[in-house]
Residue frames relative to the residue before (quaternion, step in Angstrom):
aa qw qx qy qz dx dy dz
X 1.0000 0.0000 0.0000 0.0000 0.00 0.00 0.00
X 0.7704 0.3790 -0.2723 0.4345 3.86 0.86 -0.60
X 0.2730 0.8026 -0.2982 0.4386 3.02 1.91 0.20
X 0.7717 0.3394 0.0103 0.5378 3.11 0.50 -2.24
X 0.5220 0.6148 -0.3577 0.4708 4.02 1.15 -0.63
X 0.7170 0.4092 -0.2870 0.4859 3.71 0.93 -1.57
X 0.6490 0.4338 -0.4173 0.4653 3.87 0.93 -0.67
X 0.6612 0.3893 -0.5226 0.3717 3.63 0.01 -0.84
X 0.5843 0.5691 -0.4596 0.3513 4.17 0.84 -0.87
X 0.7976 0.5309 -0.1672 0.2325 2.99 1.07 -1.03
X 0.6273 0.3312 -0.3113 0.6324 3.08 1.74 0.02
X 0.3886 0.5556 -0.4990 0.5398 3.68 0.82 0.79
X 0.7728 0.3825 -0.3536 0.3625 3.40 0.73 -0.16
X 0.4222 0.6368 -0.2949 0.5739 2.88 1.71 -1.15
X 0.7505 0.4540 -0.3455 0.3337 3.64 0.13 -0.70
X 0.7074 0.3923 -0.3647 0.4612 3.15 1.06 -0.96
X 0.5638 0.6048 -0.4295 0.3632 3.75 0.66 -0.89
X 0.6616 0.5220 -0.2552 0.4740 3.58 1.07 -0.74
X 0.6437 0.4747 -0.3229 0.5060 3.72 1.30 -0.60
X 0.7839 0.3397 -0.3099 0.4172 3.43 0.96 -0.77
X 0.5084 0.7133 -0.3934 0.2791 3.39 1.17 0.37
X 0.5969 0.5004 -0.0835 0.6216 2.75 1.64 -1.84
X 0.8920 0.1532 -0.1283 0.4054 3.89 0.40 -0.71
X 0.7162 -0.5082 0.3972 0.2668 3.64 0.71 0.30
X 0.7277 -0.3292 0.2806 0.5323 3.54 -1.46 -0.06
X 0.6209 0.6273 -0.3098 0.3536 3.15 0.97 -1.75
X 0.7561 0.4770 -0.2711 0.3567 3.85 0.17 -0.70
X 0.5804 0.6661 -0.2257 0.4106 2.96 1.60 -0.81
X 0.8300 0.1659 -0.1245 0.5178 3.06 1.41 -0.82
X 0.4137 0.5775 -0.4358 0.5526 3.42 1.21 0.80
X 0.6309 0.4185 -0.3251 0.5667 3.84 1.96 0.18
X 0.7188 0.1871 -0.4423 0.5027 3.30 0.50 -0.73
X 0.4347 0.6064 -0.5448 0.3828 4.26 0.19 0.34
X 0.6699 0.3933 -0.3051 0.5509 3.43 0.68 -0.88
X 0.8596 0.2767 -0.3217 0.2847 3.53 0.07 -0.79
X 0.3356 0.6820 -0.4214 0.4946 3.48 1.90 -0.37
X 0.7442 0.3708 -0.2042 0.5167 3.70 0.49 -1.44
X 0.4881 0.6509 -0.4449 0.3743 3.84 0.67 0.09
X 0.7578 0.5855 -0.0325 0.2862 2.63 1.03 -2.30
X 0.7743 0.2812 -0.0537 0.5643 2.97 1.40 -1.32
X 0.4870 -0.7552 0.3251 0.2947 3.46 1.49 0.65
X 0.3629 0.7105 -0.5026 0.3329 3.28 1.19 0.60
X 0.3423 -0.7491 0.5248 0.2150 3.98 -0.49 1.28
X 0.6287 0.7116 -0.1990 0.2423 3.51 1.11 -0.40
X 0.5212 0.5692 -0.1520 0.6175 2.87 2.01 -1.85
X 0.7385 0.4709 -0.3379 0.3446 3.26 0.16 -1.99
X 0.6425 0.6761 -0.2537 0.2563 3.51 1.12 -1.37
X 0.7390 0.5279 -0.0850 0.4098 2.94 1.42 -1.08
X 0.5944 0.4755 -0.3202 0.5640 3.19 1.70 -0.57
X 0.7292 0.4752 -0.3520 0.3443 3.42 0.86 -0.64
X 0.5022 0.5542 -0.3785 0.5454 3.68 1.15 0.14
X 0.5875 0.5434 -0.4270 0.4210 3.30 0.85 -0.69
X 0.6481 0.5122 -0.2507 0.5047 3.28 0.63 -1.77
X 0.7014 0.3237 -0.4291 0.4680 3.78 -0.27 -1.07
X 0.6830 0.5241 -0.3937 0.3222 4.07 0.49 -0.38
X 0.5275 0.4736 -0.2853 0.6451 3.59 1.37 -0.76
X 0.6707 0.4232 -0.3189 0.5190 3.88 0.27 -0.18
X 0.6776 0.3147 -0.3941 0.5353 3.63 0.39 -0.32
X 0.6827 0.3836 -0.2883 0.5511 3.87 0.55 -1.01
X 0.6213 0.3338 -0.5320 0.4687 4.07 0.36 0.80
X 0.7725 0.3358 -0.3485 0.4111 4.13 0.78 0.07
C-alpha cells in the first residue's frame, strides 16, 4: 500500500510540474482548485478549476 501511495504522489507531481511548465501560474491554480474542490467535494471549486483548465487548453491550439 505505501508502495502504490508513493507512485500515485509521484505522478501528481510529475503532473503538476508538467502543468506549470506548459501553462504558467495560471494552470497551477486552475489544478490545485480543481483538485482542492475534488477533495473536498465542493462542485464549485472543482468547477472552477476545470473551466479554467479546459480554457488554457483551447487558447494553446
Amino acid at each position: 500500500m505505501p508502495l502504490v501511495a508513493l507512485a500515485v504522489a509521484a505522478l501528481a507531481i510529475g503532473f503538476e510540474q508538467l502543468v506549470q511548465w506548459e501553462y504558467g501560474p495560471m494552470g497551477i491554480i486552475a489544478f490545485v482548485a480543481l483538485s482542492v474542490g475534488l477533495k473536498a467535494r465542493n462542485t464549485t471549486v472543482s468547477g472552477i478549476g476545470a473551466v479554467i483548465l479546459v480554457m488554457l487548453l483551447a487558447q494553446s491550439g
